[in-house]
Steps between C-alpha positions, in 0.01 A plus 500: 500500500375177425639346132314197330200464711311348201561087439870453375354271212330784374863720464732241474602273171460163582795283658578358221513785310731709815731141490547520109582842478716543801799268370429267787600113440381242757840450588577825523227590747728350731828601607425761767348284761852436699490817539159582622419197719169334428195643413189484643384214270785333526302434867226255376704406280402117341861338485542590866628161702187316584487180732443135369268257662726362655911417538627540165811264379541625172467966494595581143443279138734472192281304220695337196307444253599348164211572293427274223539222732794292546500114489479332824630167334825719348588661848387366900274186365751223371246237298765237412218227416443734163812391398339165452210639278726761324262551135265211624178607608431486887329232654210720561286779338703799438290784742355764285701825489525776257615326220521132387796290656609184359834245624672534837798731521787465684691800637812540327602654844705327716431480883708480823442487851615806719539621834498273817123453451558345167212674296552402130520824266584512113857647397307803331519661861821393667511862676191449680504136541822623761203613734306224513495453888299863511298369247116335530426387165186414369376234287166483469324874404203502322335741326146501313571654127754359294527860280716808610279789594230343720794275677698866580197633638441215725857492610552869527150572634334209667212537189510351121247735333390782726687813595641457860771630677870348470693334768736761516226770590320264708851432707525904492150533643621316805771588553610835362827597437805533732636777284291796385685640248489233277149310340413189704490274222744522217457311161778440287529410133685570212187587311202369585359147518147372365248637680756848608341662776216252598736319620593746751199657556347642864110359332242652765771595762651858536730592182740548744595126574533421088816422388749783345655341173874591421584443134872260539563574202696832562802520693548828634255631797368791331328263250382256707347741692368786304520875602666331807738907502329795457759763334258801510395526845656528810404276822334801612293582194374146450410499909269784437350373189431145616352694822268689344395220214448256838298796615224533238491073503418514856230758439368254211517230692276638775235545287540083371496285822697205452645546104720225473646697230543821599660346840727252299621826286575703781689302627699382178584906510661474834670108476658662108598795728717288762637274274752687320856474696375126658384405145811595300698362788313133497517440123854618440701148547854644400469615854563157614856366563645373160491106660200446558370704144709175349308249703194607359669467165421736230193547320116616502411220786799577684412875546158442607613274727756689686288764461179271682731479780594835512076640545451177785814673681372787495106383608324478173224218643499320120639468217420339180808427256374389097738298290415667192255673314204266349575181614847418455471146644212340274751292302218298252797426291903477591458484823839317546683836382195711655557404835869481468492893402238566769626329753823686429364834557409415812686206738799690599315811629221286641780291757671878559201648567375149802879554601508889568198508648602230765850652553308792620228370693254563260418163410351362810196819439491493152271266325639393127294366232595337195237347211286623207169454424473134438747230431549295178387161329765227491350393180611672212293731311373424160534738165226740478505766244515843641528418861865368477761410259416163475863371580366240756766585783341685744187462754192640540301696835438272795200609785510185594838454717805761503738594749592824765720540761549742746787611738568688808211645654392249718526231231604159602854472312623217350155296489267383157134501551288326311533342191347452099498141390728280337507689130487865655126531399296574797538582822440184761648536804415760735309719238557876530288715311581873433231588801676300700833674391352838589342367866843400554703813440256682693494331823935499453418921511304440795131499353226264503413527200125396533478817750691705258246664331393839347115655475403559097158510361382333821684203542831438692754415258790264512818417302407178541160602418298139701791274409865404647666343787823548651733236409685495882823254384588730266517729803810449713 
């Protein structure tokens, strides 16, 4: 006897209708599959380990990003001529920015020389100053858009204004991922920053590659991963179900050639499915010996850190790590006791984090970034009612000239490129534009990134969309 003959969308409720009222979370979809082996779809599956273009230094990425943006002139770019000018004007036109910007300001940071290759960094990160010699810092970034959201965009996704894919789904596009049970590309925040998702975002590619956000703010693993235990179903019983759910998508999906996302949920079913033993395992950091938890220090930074280095051990390809919800590091006013605090939060788990990694070996394959999404003026900026407190201590954005650095990963340690000009202004020297950032990375992962490309709406796309070069001394 034959049962259902007619179409299964005719008898059925719809997916999301079977997923609601089954009990089902995402995370519980998932526990079964160590038992089971992999499923069929598991077998074209999108993270799988692809091949660069060519020899790779640098196989997995750990971004820093203090959004807000932190001062260049406060922390790797010591202007000591301001001292000279402090609350005269500058001897040339202040740059437009933001906001209007009147007398030079000093740092009231003091800086000091470190490491054998003598690279000059301010005492607000003494930790991380200790690894100068893996270290490439550098001094002249440039970005086009001195306001917050179109600058994220363009650092995060290559594009100011229109919707294109991130870096870290880009990277994941490549590449794939070394582990399958856990997402490719990991974003964490305590919160969300400006912009939340967008900045994260897989654009026009598969919604496979975008970036899974983990709220920082919680603690324990069943919060920062929600649903990640299932307490009403056994292994077996959530097998069958996510069998039989996979089985009506795979009979929708033959009837839609090529639905990016249909495809991308499927297989969001079957990655929430294998992550749950390697996913509680990754994030839990008391599983780490108690010495090198106190390395890290204590803390929101320190536990996205540690745990960073925990997903790159265990093959996530990237991941992103937010200092704080908004933009935490946009100090228009105070920034004296705003970069103090920030800096803080951060140093101590920063140095642990370039130290563990190289104690294990990780270092030399693991590309770290450090920056935000534009630099600030060393003029100080003026009162301006309802856009800051008018207290006349603290600085506005700066396009024009910041600074990065990155370490390990195939990064030339211990070197400065580049360089802004006398006051701190605008990059000079050796100009390196966020294109030129991206170009860079890229080729360090093993792609040229002018024949890195993806097909959309008939045109071969780019991160680097028809801009960038690979800066090669950054490159060791």
């Amino acid at each position: 006897m034959h049962y259902h003959s007619q179409k299964l969308s005719d008898s059925f409720m719809t997916r999301r209708e079977y997923l609601s009222r089954s009990g089902i979370g995402m995370g519980g979809l998932a526990l079964g599959s160590m038992l089971s082996g992999k499923s069929n779809i598991l077998g074209n599956s999108s993270l799988a380990v692809k091949g660069a273009h060519f020899r790779p230094k640098a196989k997995r990425v750990i971004h820093i990003f203090l959004n807000g943006g932190p001062s260049h002139v406060d922390t790797f770019d010591p202007k000591p001529v301001l001292e000279k000018y402090a609350g005269k004007l500058l001897p040339m036109k202040n740059l437009r920015t933001e906001r209007r910007t009147g007398a030079a300001f000093p740092s009231p940071f003091k800086f000091k020389r470190y490491g054998q290759s003598g690279i000059e960094v301010s005492e607000l990160f003494p930790n991380t100053a200790k690894c100068i010699d893996d270290i490439a810092v550098i001094r002249s970034m440039h970005a086009d858009i001195p306001n917050h959201e179109p600058s994220l965009m363009l650092m995060n996704c290559g594009e100011a204004r229109l919707i294109r894919p991130s870096v870290g789904s880009w990277v994941t596009y490549g590449l794939g991922s070394e582990n399958q049970n856990l997402p490719g590309f990991i974003s964490m925040c305590p919160g969300y920053p400006i912009q939340e998702s967008q900045n994260w975002q897989s654009g026009f590619l598969p919604g496979i590659y975008q970036g899974t956000h983990i709220n920082t703010r919680h603690t324990s693993v069943e919060k920062l991963i929600e649903h990640i235990k299932n307490r009403k179903l056994s292994l077996e019983e959530q097998r069958r179900q996510l069998d039989f759910i996979q089985l009506l998508n795979q009979r929708h999906a033959a009837k839609r050639q090529k639905d990016a996302q249909l495809e991308a949920r499927i297989q969001s079913f079957e990655l929430a499915y294998r992550m749950q033993m390697e996913a509680a395992d990754a994030f839990d950091i008391n599983l780490e010996p108690k010495h090198i938890r106190e390395s890290y220090g204590k803390g929101t930074q320190a536990r996205q850190l540690l745990i960073a280095r925990r997903l790159v051990e265990r093959g996530v390809r990237f991941v992103q790590v937010w200092h704080g919800s908004g933009q935490p590091w946009d100090n228009h006013d105070d920034i004296e006791v705003g970069h103090r605090r920030l800096a803080g939060q951060c140093d101590q788990a920063i140095g642990a984090l370039l130290k563990d990694l190289k104690q294990r070996g990780l270092l030399e394959e693991t590309l770290v970034l450090w920056g935000g999404e534009f630099g600030r003026t060393p003029t100080v900026e003026l009162p301006t009612p309802g856009a800051n407190a008018g207290k006349i201590n603290g600085r506005d954005h700066n396009h024009h000239g910041f600074t990065m650095w990155m370490a390990g990963g195939g990064a030339k340690g211990g070197t400065v490129y580049g360089a802004t000009d006398e006051f701190g202004f605008r990059a000079e020297k050796d100009r390196m534009h966020v294109h030129d950032l991206h170009a860079t990375m890229l080729a360090m992962l093993g792609f040229d990134h002018e024949k890195f490309t993806y097909r959309h709406a008939g045109r071969d796309f780019r991160l680097t969309d028809v801009h960038g070069k690979v800066v090669h001394d950054l490159i060791a």
